[in-house]
C-alpha positions as CSV (number, residue, x, y, z in Angstrom):
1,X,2.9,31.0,5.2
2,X,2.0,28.8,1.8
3,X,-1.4,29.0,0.3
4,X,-4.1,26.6,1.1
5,X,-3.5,23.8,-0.9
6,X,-0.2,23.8,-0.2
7,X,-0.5,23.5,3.0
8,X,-3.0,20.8,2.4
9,X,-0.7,19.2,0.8
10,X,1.8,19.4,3.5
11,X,-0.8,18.4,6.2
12,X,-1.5,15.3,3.8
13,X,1.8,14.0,3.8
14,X,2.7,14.1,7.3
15,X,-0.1,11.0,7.9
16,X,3.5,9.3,6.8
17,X,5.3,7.5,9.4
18,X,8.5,9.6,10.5
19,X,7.6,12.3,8.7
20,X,7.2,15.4,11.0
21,X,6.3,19.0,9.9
22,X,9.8,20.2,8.3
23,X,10.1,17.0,6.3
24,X,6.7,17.3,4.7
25,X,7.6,21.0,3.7
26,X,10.5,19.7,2.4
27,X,8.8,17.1,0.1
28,X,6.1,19.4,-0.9
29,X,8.6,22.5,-2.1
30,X,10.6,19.3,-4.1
31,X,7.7,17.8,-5.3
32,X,6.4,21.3,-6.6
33,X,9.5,23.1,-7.5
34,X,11.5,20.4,-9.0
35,X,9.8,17.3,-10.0
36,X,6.0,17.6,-11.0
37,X,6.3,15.0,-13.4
38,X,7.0,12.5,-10.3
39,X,4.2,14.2,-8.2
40,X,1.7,13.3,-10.6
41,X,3.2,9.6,-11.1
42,X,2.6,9.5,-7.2
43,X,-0.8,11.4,-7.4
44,X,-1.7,8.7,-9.9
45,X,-0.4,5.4,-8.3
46,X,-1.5,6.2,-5.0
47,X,-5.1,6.8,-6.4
48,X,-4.6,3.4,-8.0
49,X,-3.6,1.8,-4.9
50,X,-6.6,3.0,-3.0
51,X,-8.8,2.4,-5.3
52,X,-7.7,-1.1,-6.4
53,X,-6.0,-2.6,-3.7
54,X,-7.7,-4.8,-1.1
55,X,-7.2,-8.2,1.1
56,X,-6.9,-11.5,-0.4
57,X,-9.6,-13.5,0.4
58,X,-7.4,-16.5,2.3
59,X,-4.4,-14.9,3.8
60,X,-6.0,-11.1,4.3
61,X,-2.6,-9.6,3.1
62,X,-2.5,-7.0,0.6
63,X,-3.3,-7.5,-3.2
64,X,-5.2,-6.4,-6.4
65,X,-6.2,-10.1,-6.5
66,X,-9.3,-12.0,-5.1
67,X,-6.4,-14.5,-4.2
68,X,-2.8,-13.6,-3.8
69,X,0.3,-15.1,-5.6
70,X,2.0,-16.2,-2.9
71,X,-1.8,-18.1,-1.9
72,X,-1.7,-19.1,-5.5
73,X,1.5,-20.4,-5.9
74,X,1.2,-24.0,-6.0
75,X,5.3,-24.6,-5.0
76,X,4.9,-23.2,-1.9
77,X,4.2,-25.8,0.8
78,X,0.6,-25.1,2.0
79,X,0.4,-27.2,5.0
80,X,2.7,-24.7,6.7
81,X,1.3,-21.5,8.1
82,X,2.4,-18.7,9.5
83,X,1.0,-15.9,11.3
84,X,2.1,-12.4,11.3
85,X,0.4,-8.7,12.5
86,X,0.7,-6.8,9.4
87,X,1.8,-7.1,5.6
88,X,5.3,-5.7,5.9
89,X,6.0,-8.3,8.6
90,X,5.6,-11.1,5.4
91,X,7.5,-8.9,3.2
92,X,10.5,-9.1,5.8
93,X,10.2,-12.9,6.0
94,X,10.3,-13.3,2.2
95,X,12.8,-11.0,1.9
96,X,14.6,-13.7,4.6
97,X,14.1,-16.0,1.9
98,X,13.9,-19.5,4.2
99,X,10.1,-19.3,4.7
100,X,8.2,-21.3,1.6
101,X,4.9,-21.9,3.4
102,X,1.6,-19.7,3.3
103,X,0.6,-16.5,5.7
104,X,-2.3,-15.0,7.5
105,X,-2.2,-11.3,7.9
106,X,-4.3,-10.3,11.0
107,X,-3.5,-6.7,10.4
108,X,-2.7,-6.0,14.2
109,X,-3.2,-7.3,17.6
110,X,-6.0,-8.3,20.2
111,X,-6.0,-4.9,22.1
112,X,-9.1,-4.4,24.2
113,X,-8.5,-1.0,25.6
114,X,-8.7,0.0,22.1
115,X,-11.6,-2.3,20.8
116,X,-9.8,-4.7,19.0
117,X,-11.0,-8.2,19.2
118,X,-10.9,-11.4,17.7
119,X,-13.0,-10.4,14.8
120,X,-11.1,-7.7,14.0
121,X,-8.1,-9.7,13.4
122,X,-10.0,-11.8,10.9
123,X,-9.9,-15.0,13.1
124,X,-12.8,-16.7,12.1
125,X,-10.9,-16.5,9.2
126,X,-8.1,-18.4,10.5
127,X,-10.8,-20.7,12.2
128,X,-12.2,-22.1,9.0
129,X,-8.5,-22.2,7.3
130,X,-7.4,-24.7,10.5
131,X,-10.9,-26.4,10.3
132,X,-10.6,-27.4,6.7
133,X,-10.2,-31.4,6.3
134,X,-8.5,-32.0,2.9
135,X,-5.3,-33.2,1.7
136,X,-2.7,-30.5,2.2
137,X,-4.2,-29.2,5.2
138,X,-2.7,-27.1,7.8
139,X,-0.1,-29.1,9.6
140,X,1.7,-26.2,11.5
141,X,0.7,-23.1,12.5
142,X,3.6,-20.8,13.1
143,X,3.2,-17.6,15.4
144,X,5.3,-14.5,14.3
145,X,3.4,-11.7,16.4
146,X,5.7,-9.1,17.5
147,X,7.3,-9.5,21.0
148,X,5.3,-7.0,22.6
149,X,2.7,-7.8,25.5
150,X,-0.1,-7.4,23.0
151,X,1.9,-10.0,20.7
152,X,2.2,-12.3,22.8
153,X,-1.3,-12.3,23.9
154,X,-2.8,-12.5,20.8
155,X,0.1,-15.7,20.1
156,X,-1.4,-17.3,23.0
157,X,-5.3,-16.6,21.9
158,X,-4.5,-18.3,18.7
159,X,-2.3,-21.3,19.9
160,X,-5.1,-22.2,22.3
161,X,-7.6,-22.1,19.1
162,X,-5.5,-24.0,16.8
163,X,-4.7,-26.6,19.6
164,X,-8.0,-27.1,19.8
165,X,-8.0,-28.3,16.6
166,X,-5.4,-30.8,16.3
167,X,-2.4,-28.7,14.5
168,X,0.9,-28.5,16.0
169,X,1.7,-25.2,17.0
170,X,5.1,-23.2,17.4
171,X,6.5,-19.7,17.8
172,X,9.4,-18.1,16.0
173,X,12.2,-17.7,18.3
174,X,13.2,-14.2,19.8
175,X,16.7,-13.3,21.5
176,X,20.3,-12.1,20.7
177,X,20.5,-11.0,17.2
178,X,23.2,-12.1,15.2
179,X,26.0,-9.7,15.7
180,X,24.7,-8.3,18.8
181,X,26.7,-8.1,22.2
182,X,25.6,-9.0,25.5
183,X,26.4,-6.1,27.3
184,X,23.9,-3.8,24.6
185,X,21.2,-6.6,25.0
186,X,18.3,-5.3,27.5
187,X,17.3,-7.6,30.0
188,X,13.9,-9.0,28.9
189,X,15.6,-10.1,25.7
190,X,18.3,-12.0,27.6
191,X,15.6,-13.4,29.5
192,X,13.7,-14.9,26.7
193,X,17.0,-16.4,24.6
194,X,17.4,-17.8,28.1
195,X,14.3,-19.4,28.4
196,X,14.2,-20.5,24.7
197,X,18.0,-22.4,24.4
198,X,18.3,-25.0,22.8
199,X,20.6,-27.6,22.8
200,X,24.2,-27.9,20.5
């Protein structure tokens, strides 16, 4: 039906998550028909963006930096880190805005059906970052891998690790969410806010 760049174009944006065939028709005629000035703002920032945008060096998460500013920022408290699978997941806990201590991104999970081992996920990384001996060290590792059997796998690989090393180690909690009702809740959740009670 459309000529081929257009239709490269709609192939292009359907690598977007929840974004099926008719949507990226949709923002191709829009993008096209009605807003070209904006198409080539997004041409040109997402060119940026690939070309500039990389890990930092100490936390892995995403930046134009050799060294993010959250890394960087000398108020937040650096003996205090927390782990998470993938960059949106610290955007969501800053966003929170209760969390003042540093990250490490491990950009996924330990998955070895699909190849994905502890080098992948940058942990010899996180090895040296528990090892280092100075004042302000790493006093608390805190796991925030997703709930999922690969998640919790991968929080009990590092726990192990950073055990071994002589830093306390804890896991965010997982349950009822506020607002939630019981009878909506499936059962696995039940069974972890069960198991993970605390006292009043």
């Amino acid at each position: 039906m459309f000529s081929p760049l257009i239709e490269d174009l709609i192939r292009a944006l359907r690598c977007l998550p929840g974004v099926g065939p008719k949507s990226a028709q949709r923002m191709a005629m829009y993008l096209l028909e009605k807003d070209r000035d904006a198409a080539g703002l997004l041409a040109y920032s997402l060119q940026q963006a690939v070309d500039k945008v990389g890990r930092c060096g100490r936390c892995r998460t995403l930046t134009e930096q050799p060294v993010c500013a959250l890394c960087n920022n000398p108020r937040r408290d650096h003996a205090l880190l927390c782990v998470v699978e993938t960059p949106a997941d610290v955007l969501a806990i800053e966003q929170a805005g209760n969390y003042h201590g540093v990250y490490f991104v491990l950009h996924g999970h330990l998955s070895p059906i699909d190849g994905v081992g502890p080098a992948d996920l940058g942990l010899d990384l996180l090895g040296e970052r528990l090892s280092e001996q100075h004042e302000g060290r790493i006093t608390e590792l805190i796991i925030a891998t997703n709930p999922t059997v690969e998640g919790e796998a991968t929080a009990q690989f590092i726990a192990e690790r950073a055990r071994a090393k002589g830093v306390q180690v804890s896991r965010i909690a997982h349950g009822v969410p506020i607002g939630g009702e019981l009878e909506y809740i499936d059962g696995g959740t039940l069974a972890h806010a069960f198991n993970s009670r605390t006292a009043l």
